[in-house]
C-alpha positions as CSV (number, residue, x, y, z in Angstrom):
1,X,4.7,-6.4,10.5
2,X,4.5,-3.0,10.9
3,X,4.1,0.1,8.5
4,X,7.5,2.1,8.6
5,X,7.8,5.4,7.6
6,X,11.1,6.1,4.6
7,X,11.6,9.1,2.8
8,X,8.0,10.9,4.4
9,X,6.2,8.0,2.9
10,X,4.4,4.9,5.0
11,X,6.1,1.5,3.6
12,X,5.8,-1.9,4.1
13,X,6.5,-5.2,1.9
14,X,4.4,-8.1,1.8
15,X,5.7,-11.7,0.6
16,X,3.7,-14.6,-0.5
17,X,3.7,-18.0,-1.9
18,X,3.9,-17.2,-5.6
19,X,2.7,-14.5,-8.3
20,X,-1.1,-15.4,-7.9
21,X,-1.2,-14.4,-4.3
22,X,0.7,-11.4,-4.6
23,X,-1.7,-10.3,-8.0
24,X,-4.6,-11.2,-5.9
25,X,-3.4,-9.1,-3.0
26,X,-3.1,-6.6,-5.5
27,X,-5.6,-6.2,-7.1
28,X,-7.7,-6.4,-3.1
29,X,-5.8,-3.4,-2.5
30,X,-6.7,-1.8,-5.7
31,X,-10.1,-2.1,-4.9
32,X,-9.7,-0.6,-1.6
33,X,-7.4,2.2,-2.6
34,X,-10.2,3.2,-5.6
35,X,-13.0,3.2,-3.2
36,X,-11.1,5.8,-0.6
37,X,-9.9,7.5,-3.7
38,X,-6.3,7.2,-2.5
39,X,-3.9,5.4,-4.3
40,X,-0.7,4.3,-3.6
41,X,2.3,3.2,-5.4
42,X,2.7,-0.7,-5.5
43,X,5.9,-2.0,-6.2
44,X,5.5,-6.1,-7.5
45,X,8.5,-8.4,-8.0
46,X,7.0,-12.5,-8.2
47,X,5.7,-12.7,-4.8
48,X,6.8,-9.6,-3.1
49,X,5.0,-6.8,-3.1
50,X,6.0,-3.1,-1.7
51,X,3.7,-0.5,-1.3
52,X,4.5,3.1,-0.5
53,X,1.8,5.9,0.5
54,X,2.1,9.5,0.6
55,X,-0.3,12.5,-0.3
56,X,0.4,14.1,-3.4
57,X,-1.9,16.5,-3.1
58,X,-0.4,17.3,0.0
59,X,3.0,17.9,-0.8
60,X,4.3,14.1,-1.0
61,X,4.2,13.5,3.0
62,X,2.0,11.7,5.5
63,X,-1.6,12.3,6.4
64,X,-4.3,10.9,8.0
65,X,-5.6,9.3,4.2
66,X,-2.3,7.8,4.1
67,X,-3.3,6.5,7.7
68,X,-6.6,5.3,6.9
69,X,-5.8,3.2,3.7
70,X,-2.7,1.4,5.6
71,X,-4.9,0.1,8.4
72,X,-7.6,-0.6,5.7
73,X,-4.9,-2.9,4.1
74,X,-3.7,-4.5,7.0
75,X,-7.9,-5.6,7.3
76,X,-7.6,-7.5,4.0
C-alpha cells in the first residue's frame, strides 16, 4: 500500500491482527521517528493504526524528511 498524500500531509493506515501488533508497530516507528528527529502524528484505534507526516517547521507541508521517514517505515 502506498503512501497518499491528504490535506499536504503523507498518510497511510496500517491494520493488524490485534492491539499488540499495532503497539509494537508503534512503538518500531517511534524509535525510528526519534532517531531522524522527525516525528509524526500516529493515530491508533485496536489494530489500526494511521500515521500522518508533515513538516512543522516547514509550514505543515511535505518535504524530503517527510520522505525519508515514510520509506524508513515502509523498511520496518
Amino acid at each position: 500500500m502506498a503512501w497518499n498524500t491528504e490535506n499536504n500531509k503523507l498518510v497511510k493506515d496500517f491494520k493488524f491482527n490485534d492491539f499488540l501488533e499495532a503497539l509494537a508497530f508503534i512503538v518500531r516507528v517511534g524509535e525510528l521517528a526519534e532517531s531522524l528527529n522527525h516525528h509524526p502524528k500516529i493515530i491508533n484505534e485496536y489494530n489500526k493504526v494511521r500515521l500522518e507526516l508533515c513538516t512543522h517547521s516547514e509550514g505543515y507541508i511535505v518535504t524530503p524528511k517527510d520522505w525519508e521517514l515514510a520509506n524508513g517505515i515502509d523498511a520496518l
